[in-house]
C-alpha positions in Angstrom: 46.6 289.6 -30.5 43.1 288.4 -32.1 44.0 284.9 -31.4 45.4 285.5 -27.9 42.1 287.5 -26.8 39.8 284.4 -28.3 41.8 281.5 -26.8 40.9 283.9 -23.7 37.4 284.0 -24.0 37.3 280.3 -24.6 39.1 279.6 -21.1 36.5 282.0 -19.7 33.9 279.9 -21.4 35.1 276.5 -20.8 35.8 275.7 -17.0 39.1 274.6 -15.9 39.7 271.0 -14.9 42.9 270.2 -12.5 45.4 267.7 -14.4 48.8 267.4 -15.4 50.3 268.9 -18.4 50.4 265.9 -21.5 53.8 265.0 -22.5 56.0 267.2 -24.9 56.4 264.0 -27.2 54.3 264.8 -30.3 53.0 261.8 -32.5 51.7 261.2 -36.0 48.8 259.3 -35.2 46.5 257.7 -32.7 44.8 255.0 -32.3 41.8 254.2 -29.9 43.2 250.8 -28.9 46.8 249.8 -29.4 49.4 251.0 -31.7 48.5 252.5 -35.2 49.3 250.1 -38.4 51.4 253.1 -40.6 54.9 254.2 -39.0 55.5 258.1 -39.2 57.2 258.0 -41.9 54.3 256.0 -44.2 54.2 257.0 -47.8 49.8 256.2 -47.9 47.6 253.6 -47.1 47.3 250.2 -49.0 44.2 250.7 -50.3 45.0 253.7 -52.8 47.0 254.0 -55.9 49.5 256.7 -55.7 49.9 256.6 -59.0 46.3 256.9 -60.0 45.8 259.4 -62.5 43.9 262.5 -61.9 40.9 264.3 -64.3 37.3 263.1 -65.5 33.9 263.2 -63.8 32.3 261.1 -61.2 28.5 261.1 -61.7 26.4 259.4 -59.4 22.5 259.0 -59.6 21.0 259.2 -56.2 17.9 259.5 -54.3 16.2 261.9 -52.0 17.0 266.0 -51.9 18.9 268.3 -50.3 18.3 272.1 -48.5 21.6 272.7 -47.0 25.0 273.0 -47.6 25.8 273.0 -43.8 26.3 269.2 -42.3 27.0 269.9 -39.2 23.5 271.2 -37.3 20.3 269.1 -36.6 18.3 271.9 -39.4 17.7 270.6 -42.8 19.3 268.0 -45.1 22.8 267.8 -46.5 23.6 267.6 -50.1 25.5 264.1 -50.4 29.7 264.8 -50.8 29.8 267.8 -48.5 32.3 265.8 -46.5 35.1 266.4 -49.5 34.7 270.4 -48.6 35.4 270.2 -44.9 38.4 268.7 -43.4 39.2 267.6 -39.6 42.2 267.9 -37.5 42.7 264.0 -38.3 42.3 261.9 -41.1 40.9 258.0 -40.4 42.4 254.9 -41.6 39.2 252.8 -43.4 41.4 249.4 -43.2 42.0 249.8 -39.2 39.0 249.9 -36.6 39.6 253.3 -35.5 43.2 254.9 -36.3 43.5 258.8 -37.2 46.5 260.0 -39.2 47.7 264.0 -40.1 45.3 265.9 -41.3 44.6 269.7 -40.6 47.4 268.4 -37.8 50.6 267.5 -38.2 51.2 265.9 -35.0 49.2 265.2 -31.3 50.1 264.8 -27.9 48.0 262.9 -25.5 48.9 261.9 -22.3 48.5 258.1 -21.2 45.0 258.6 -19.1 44.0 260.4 -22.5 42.6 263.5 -19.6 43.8 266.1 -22.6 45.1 266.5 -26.0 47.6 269.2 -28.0 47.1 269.4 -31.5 49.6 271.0 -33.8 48.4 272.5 -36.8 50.0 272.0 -40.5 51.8 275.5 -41.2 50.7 274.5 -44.9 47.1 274.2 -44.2 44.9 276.4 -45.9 41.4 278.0 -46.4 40.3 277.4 -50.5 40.8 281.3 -50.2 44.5 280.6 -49.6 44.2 281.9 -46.1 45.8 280.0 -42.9 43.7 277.6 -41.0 44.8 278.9 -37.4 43.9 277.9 -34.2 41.4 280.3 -33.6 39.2 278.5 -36.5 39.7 275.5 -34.2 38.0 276.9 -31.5 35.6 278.8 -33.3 34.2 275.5 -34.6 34.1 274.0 -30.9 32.6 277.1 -30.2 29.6 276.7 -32.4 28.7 273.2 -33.0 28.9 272.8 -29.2 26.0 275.3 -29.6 24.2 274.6 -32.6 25.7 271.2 -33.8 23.9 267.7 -34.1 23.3 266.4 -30.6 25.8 263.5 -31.0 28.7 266.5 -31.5 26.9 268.6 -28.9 27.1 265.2 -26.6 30.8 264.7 -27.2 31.8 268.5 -27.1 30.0 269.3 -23.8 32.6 266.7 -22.3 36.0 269.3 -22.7 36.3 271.3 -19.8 38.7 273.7 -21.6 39.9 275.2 -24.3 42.9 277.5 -25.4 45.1 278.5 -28.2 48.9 278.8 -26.7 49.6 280.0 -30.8 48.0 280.2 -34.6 49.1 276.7 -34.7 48.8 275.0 -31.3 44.8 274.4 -29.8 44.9 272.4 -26.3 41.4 270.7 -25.2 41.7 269.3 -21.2 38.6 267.3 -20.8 36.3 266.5 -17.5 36.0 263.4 -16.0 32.9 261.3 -15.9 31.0 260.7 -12.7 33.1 257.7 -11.6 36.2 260.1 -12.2 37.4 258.8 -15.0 38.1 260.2 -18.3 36.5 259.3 -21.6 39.2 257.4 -23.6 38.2 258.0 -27.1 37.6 261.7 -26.3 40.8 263.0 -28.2 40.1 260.9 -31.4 36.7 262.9 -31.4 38.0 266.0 -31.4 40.2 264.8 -33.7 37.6 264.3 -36.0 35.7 267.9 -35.1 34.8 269.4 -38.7 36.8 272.8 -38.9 35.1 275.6 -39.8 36.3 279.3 -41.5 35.5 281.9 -38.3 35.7 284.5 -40.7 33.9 283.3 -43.3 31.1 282.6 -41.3 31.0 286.2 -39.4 27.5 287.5 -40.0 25.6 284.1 -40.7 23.8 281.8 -38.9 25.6 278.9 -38.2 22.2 277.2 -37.2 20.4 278.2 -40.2 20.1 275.9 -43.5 21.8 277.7 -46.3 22.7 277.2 -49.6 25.9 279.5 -49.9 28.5 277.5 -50.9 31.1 277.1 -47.5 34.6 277.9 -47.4 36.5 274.7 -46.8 39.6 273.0 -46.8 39.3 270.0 -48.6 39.9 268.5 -51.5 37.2 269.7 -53.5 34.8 272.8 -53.6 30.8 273.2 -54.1 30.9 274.8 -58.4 27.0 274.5 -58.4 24.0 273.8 -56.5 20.3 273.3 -57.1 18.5 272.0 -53.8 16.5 268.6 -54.1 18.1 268.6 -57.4 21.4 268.4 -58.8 25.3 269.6 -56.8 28.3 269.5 -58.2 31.9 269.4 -56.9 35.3 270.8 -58.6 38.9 269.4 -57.3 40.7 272.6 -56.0 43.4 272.4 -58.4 46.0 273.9 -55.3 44.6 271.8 -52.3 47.2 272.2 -50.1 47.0 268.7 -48.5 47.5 266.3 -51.5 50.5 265.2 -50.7 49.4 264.2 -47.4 50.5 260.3 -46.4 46.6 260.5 -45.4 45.5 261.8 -48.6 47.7 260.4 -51.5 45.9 258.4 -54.2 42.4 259.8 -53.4 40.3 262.1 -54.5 41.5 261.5 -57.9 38.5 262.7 -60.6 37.9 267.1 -61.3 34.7 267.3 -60.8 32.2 264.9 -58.6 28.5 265.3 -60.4 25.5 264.2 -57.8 22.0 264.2 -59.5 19.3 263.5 -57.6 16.1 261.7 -58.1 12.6 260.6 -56.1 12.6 257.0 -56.9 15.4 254.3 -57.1 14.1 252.6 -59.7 14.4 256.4 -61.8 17.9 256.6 -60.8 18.9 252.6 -61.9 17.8 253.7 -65.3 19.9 257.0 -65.4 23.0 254.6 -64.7 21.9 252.2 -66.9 22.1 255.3 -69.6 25.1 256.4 -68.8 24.1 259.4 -66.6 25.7 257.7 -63.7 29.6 256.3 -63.2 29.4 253.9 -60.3 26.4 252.7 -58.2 26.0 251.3 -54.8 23.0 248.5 -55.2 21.0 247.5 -52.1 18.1 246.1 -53.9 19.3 241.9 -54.1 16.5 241.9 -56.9 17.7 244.7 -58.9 20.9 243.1 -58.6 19.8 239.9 -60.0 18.3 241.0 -63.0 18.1 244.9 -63.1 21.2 245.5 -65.3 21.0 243.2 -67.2 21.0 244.2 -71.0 24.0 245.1 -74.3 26.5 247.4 -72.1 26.8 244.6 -69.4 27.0 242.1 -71.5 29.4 243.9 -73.8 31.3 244.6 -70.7 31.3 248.4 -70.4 29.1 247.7 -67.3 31.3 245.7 -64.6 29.1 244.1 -61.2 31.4 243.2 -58.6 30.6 241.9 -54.7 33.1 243.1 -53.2 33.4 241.4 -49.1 34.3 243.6 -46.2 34.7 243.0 -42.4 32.7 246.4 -40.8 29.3 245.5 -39.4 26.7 246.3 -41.6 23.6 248.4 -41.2 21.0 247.0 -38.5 18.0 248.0 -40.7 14.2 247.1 -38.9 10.9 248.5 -38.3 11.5 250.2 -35.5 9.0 250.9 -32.5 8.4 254.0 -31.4 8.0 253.2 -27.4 7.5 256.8 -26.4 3.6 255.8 -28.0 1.7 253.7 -25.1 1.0 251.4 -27.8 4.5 250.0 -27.7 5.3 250.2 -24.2 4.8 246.8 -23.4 7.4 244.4 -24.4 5.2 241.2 -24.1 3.4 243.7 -27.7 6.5 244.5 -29.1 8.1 240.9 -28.8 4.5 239.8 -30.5 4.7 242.0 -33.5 7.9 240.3 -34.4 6.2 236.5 -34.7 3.9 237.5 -37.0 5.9 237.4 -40.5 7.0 234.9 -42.3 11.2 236.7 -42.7 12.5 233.5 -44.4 9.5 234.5 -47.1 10.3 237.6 -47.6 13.9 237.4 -48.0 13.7 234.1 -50.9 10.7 236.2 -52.6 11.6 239.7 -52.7 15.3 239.2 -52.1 16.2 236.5 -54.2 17.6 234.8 -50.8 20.6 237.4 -51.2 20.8 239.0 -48.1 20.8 237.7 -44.4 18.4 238.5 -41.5 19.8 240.8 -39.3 20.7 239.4 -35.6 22.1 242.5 -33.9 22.7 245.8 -33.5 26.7 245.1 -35.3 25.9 242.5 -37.7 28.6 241.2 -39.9 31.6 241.7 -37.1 32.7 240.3 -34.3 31.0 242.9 -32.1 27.5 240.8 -33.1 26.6 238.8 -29.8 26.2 234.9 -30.2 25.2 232.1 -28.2 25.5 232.5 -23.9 27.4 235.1 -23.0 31.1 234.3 -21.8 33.0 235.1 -19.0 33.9 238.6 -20.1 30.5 239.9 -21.1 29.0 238.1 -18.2 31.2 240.6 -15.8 29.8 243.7 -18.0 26.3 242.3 -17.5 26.4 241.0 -14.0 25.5 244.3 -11.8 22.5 244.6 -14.2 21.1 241.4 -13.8 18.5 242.4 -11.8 17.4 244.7 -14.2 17.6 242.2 -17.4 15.1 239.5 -18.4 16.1 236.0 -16.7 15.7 234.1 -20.3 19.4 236.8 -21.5 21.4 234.9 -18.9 20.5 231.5 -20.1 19.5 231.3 -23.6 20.6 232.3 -26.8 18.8 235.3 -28.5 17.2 234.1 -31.8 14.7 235.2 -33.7 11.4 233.7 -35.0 11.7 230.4 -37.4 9.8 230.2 -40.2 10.0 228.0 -43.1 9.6 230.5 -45.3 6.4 228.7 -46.9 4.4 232.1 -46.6 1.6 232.9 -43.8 0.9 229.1 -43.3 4.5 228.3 -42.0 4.0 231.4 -39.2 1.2 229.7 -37.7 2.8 228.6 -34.9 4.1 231.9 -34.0 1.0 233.2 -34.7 -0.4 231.4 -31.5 2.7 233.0 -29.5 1.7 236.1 -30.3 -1.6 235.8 -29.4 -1.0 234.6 -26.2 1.7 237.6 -24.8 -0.9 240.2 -26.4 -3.5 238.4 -24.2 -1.2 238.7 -21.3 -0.5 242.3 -22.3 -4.4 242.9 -22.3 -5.5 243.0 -25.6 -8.1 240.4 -27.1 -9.3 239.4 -30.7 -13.3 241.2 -30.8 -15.1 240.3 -34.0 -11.8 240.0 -36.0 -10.1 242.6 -34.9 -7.5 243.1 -31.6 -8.8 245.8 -29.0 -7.8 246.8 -25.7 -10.2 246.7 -22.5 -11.9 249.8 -23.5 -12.6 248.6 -26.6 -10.4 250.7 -28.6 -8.6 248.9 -31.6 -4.9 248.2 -32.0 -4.3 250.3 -35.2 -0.7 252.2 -36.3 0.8 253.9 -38.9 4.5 252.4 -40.6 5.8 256.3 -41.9 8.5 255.8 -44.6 10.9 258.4 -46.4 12.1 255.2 -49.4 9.2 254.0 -51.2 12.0 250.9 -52.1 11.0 250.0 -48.5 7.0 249.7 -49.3 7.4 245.7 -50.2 8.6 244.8 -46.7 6.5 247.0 -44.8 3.4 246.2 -46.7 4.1 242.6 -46.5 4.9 243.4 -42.6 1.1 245.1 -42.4 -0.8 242.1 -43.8 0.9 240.3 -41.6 -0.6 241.7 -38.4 -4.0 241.4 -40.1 -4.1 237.8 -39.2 -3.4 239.3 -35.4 -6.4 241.7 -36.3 -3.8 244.8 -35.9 -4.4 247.6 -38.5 -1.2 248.5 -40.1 -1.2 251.4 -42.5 1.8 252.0 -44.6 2.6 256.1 -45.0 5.3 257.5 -47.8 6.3 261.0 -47.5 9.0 262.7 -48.7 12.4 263.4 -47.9 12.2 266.5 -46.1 8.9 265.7 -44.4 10.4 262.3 -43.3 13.4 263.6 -41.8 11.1 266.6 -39.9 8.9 263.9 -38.7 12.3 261.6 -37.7 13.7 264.1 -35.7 11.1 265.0 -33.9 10.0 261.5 -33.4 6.8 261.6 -34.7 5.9 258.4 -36.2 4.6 255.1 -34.5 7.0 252.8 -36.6 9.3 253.6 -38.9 11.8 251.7 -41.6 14.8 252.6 -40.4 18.4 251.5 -39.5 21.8 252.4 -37.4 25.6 251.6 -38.1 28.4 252.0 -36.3 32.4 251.4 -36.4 34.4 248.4 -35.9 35.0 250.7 -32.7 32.0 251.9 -31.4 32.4 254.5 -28.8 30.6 257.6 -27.4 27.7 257.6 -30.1 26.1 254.6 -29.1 24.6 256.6 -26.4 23.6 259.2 -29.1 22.1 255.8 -30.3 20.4 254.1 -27.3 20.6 256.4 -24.3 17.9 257.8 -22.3 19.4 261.6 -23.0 19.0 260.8 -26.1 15.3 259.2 -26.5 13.8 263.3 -25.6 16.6 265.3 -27.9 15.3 265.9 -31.0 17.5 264.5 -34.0 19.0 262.0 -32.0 19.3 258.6 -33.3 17.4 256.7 -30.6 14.3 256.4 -32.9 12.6 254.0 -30.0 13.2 256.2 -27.1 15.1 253.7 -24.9 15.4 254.3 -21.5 17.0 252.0 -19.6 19.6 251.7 -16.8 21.6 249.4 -17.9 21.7 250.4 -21.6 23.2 253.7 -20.0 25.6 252.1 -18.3 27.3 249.9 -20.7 26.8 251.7 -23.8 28.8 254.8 -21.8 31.1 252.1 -20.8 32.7 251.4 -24.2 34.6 254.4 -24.6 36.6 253.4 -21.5 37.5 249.8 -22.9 41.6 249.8 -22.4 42.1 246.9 -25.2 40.3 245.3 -27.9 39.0 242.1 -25.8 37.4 244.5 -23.6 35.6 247.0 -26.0 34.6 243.4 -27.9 33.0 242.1 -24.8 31.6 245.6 -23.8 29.6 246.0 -27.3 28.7 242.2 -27.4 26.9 243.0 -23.8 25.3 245.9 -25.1 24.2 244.3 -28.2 22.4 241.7 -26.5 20.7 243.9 -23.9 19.1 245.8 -26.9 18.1 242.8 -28.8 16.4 241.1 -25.5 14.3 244.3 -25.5 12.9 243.8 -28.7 12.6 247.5 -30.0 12.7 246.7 -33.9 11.7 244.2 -36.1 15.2 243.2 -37.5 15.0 243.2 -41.0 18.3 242.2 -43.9 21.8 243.1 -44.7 24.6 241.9 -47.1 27.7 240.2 -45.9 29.3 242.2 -49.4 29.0 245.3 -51.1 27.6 245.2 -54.4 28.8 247.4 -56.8 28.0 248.5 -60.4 30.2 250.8 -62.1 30.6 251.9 -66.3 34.3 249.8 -67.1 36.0 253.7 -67.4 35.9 253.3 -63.4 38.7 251.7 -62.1 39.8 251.1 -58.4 42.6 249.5 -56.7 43.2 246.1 -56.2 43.0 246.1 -52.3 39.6 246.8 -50.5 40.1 248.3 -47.3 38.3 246.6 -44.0 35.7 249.3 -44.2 34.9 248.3 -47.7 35.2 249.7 -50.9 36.3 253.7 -51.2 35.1 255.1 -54.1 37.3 258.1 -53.6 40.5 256.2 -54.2 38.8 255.3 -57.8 39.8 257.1 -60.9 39.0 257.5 -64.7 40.5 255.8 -67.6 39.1 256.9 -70.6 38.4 254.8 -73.3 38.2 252.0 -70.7 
């Protein structure tokens, strides 16, 4: 009766939309374009060892802090590993662009315009306190991260119209149609992928506060300890009920996963290098180069390995923040890009490792190249009036430099010079000022003091522009405050996304997004026809399309010049004590260090 009154209130809550009924046939997966890879009757993905055995800890030495053990709302920051406590409705496939499999639900049914979705829950799934995970849990959690979530899930939510629990184990979302009618395609894969939430447990607390109770979950492992900014540790819940899920066999393999936290990278490299960390994920080219070097990885007992993948990496760059008049001029932002010598930075402080970043999905085919072709063209077409000329005709590249230091820039220091005189700013007794007089001076705010190299090689830079550039480190909780309230003038900062990118690229680049605090569109874009294409994506009906839908999108954004594109790797490089072991195959997403396990005494 408890259920039947809440699925109720939820269709009193949620408005009804008009469509048909989806079709009785239930299926094991879905994917968001084609067919899935793994039949129904799949034993696990390739990239796992079933067989791997079970027991140990994984320690990893990390940076930053922590003040919540709740993921899921804009208010605070999440310990790392929470993920392993919650569970979704859907398990993903990391060697397939965007394919879920049975997770919390045993089986789907989506009709063909994808206008609504019935899930079916597993009659086996339970609550770490061995209670049911029903259907009214289901819609509890829409309930309150449609509420109080992080405004990508409050984004994506907002779009189901309805909401009901026909039983414990059935939930049925009916979704509204866009403004041109049409539903959202990839809307059933995101709820899907809605974190699932105890109602009971969380019955008196604030699902919008921070807290540091440790949550009720359904996943394979359980918070045993927790010091904020400090130190949290996992156990393996010895009964999971899902472990011998196709979707979950061969992972999640050691007891207990050990996080320790530290302020500097540099701190935490030693602590691996001591043995106080298992397996670490190195960013740092120079680090790499000669940073572990010493007796345990020359005896072997520390293994490197680059390990290739095919998902596009991070776009990392100093981002503008164009909500500040400073940056509102493109002719500006386009200038403060000429003025550093990249191919310098990258052979001096990178050990000409890494690759400068060219778009918003580099390392995929998503990355946009050359002209545009036929097919982007038709995505870009009934915005061409709103798009600079030079998009349609030219290539997007970025500045050349011969990487001989300031002296090779010198040319692009004349560039510059000339769009900030056309944007009305002149050079006054060495420094640049604006008609009033006033000088051009900003602040770079950083939460990684890893990142000060770049960004103080970045400010002297713009002294030969006669811009004053200060560089600001603060710490993790004050960065993240300031970030989501978008109170910085540049920051060091990146975005990723999925081989299928879908509704959150709006969260990324829309205009709804550039007012809504903790939303990821750090430069406050608004712009027509980002709106338009990036909401376009998630209606792609094949690969080709979505491809030439993200391509477009990727090279609107680059043509407006709202970061400084800094580096990323075309591999992941990995260090990890030789007692680590992981399976031969690496998935498309890269390596999964929850498919690795423990062999002692290796």
């Amino acid at each position: 009766m408890p259920c039947i009154l809440f699925a109720l209130l939820c269709l009193a809550f949620f408005p009804l939309a008009a469509r048909a009924d989806p079709p009785a046939k239930a299926v094991h997966a879905i994917a968001m374009h084609g067919d899935p890879a793994y039949p129904a009757d799949f034993a696990h993905f390739a990239y796992v060892n079933p067989d791997a055995p079970k027991g140990g800890t994984l320690r990893q030495a990390v940076t930053g802090g922590f003040d919540t053990l709740n993921p899921h709302v804009v208010k605070g920051v999440p310990a790392l590993g929470l993920g392993f406590v919650f569970e979704t409705m859907l398990a993903r496939s990391w060697d397939e662009p965007f394919s879920l499999y049975g997770l919390l639900a045993e089986s789907l049914e989506v009709p063909e315009d994808r206008g609504a979705a019935v899930f079916h829950l597993n009659p086996a799934a339970r609550w770490h306190d061995g209670t049911p995970v029903t259907a009214a849990d289901v819609l509890f959690s829409l309930e309150v991260q449609r509420a109080h979530g992080t405004p990508n899930r409050r984004q994506f939510y907002a779009k189901v119209a309805s909401a009901a629990a026909p039983d414990d184990r059935t939930v049925r979302f009916v979704f509204a149609t866009g403004p041109d009618g049409r539903f959202d395609r990839e809307m059933p894969l995101l709820m899907g992928l809605m974190p699932i939430h105890a109602q009971a447990w969380w019955a008196g607390r604030d699902f919008a506060a921070t807290t540091l109770d440790p949550p009720l979950g359904s996943g394979p492992y359980r918070v045993k300890q927790a010091e904020a900014g400090r130190r949290i540790v996992y156990e393996r819940v010895a009964d999971y009920w899902g472990r011998d899920l196709p979707a979950r066999r061969g992972l999640f393999n050691a007891d207990t996963l050990d996080f320790t936290y530290y302020r500097d990278d540099s701190v935490a490299l030693e602590a691996f290098l001591a043995g106080q960390g298992d397996v670490r994920r190195e960013s740092d080219p120079a680090k790499w180069a000669t940073g572990y070097d010493g007796p345990a990885l020359r005896a072997g007992r520390i293994v490197l390995e680059e390990l290739p993948h095919r998902r596009p990496e991070f776009a990392r760059g100093l981002i503008f923040n164009t909500r500040r008049p400073l940056f509102h001029d493109i002719r500006v932002r386009r200038a403060l890009g000429l003025a550093t010598d990249f191919a310098w930075i990258g052979k001096t402080l990178f050990h000409g490792a890494l690759v400068r970043t060219a778009s918003y999905y580099p390392n995929s085919e998503l990355a946009a190249e050359g002209l545009p072709g036929p097919e982007e063209l038709s995505v870009l077409e009934p915005f061409r009036d709103l798009l600079p000329p030079a998009l349609f005709t030219e290539p997007f590249t970025l500045p050349h430099t011969d990487g001989s230091g300031p002296a090779g820039a010198r040319g692009n220091l004349r560039e510059a010079l000339r769009l900030l005189a056309d944007a009305g700013w002149r050079v006054s007794g060495g420094r640049l000022t604006d008609g009033a007089g006033r000088p051009f001076a900003f602040e770079i705010l950083l939460g990684n003091p890893a990142d000060e190299r770049v960004a103080l090689e970045y400010a002297r830079s713009l002294e030969r522009l006669g811009i004053a550039a200060t560089v600001r480190t603060v710490d993790n909780a004050q960065y993240q405050g300031r970030l989501d309230h978008f109170d910085f003038d540049m920051t060091l900062r990146w975005w990723v996304s999925s081989l299928s990118p879908g509704n959150e690229q709006l969260y990324y680049y829309g205009s709804e997004a550039a007012d809504q605090p903790g939303s990821r569109n750090y430069p406050g874009i608004r712009d027509p026809a980002v709106d338009a294409i990036a909401a376009s994506i998630a209606e792609a009906r094949t690969r080709a399309d979505l491809v030439a839908r993200v391509r477009a999108l990727d090279r609107v954004l680059l043509w407006g010049h709202y970061m400084v594109p800094l580096f990323h790797s075309p591999a992941d490089r990995m260090a990890r004590w030789s007692r680590l072991k992981h399976p031969e195959a690496t998935p498309l997403y890269g390596p999964l260090v929850e498919s690795w396990w423990i062999e002692e005494g290796g």
